[in-house]
BADO-848937 format. One record per residue: residue number from 1; x negated, y, z negated of N, C-alpha, C in turn. Coordinates in steps of 0.2 Angstrom, whole numbers. Atoms other than C-alpha are relative to their C-alpha. Example, Ala and Ser with C-alpha at 12.3 -4.5 7.8 and 13.67 -1.06 7.14 Angstrom:
<torros>
 seq   n.u   n.v   n.w  ca.u  ca.v  ca.w   c.u   c.v   c.w
   1    -4    -6     0   -62   -22   -39    -4     6     0
   2     4    -6     1   -68    -5   -36     4     5    -3
</torros>
This chain:
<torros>
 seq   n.u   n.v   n.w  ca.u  ca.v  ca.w   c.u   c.v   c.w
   1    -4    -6     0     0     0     0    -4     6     0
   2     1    -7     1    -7    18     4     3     3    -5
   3    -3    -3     5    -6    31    -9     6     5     3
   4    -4    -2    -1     5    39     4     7    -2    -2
   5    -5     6     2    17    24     2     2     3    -7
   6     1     0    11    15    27   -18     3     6    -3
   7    -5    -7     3    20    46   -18     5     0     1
   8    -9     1    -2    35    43    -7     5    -2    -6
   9    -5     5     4    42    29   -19    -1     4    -8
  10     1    -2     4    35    39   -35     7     7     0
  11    -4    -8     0    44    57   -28     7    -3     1
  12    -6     5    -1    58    44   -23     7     0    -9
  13    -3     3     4    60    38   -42     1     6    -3
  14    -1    -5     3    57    55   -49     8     3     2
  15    -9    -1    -3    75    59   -38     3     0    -3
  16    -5     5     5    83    46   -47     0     2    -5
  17     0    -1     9    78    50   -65     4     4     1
  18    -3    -8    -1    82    68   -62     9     1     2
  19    -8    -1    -1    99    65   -56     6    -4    -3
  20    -5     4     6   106    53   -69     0     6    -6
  21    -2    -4     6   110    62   -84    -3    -2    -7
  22     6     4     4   103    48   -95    -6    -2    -1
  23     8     2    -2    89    44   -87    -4     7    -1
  24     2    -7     1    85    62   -88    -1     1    -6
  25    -2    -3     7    87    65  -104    -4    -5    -3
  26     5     8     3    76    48  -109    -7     1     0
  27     6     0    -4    63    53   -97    -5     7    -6
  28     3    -7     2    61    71  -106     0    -2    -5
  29     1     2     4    63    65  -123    -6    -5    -1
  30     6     3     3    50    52  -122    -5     1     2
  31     6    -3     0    39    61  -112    -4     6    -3
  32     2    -5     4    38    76  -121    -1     6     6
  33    -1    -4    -6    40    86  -105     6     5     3
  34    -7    -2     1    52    99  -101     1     3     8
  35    -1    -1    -9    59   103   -81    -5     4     2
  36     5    -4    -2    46   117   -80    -5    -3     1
  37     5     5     1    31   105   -85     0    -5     7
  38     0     5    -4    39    92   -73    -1     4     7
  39     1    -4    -8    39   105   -58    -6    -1     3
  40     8    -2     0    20   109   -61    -4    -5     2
  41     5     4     0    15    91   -63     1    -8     5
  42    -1     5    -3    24    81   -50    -4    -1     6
  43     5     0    -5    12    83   -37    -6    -4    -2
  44     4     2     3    -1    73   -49     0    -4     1
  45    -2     7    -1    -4    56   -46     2    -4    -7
  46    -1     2     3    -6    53   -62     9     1    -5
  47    -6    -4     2    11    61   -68     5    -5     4
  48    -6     2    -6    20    51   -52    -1    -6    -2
  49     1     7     5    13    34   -61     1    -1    -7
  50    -5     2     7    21    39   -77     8    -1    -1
  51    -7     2    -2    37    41   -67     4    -5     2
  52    -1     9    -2    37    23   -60    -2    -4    -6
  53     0     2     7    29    18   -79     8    -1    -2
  54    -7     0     3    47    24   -85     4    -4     3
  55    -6     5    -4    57    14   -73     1    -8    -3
  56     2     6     2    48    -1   -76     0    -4    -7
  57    -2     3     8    49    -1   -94     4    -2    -2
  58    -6    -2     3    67    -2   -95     2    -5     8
  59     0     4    -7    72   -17   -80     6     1     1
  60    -7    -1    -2    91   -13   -78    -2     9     3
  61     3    -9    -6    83     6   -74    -4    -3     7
  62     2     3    -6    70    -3   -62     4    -4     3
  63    -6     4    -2    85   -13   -54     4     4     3
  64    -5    -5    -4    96     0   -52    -5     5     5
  65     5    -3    -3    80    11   -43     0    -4     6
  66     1     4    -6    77    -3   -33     7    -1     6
  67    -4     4    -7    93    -8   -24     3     8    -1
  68    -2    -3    -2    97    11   -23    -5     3     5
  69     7    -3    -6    80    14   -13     1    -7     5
  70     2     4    -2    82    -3    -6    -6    -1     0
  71     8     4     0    63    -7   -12     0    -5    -5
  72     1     7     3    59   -24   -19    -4     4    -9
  73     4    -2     6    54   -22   -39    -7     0    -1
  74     9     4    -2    37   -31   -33    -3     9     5
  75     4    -6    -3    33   -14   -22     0     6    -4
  76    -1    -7     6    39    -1   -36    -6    -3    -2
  77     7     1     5    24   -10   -44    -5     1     3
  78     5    -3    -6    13    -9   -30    -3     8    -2
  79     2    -9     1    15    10   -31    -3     2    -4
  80     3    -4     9    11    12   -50    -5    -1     0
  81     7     1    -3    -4     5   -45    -5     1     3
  82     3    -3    -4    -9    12   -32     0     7    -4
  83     3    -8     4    -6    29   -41    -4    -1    -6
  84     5     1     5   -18    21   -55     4    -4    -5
  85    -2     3     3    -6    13   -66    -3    -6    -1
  86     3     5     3   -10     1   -77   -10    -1     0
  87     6     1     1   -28     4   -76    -4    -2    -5
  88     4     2     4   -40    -5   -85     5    -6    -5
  89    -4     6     3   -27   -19   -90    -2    -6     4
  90     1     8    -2   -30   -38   -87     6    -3     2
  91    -5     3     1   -16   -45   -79     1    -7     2
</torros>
């Protein structure tokens, strides 16, 4: 997967968050982040791999992500990856 692939589906899930109500409000609460912050830092890779982190956490959020992008769970994971996620983890 490119990291072009990675930001798409990254900028993809940030959508999602942001347009649920729940998930928003999950998002900001557990990242400590307020809409202003998220403006500034969605362009980071690092930042776009904490927004596919939070999907993943939580498998009925990665599930409904997935079959509303139609992307496979297995490629959302891809991307966290490619944007750096999980680095230095043994899988």
């Amino acid at each position: 997967m490119t990291r072009d692939m990675a930001e798409a589906i990254a900028l993809q899930a940030a959508t999602f968050i942001f347009t649920e109500d729940t998930l928003r409000d999950r998002f900001l609460a557990l990242s400590g982040t307020d809409v202003d912050d998220i403006r500034a830092r969605l362009q980071h890779q690092d930042f776009q791999a904490s927004v596919l982190e939070f999907l993943m956490a939580h498998e009925p959020d990665l599930l409904a992500f997935a079959s509303a992008t139609s992307e496979k769970p297995e490629t959302i994971m891809r991307a966290w990856r490619t944007l750096g996620g999980g680095e230095g983890l043994e899988w």
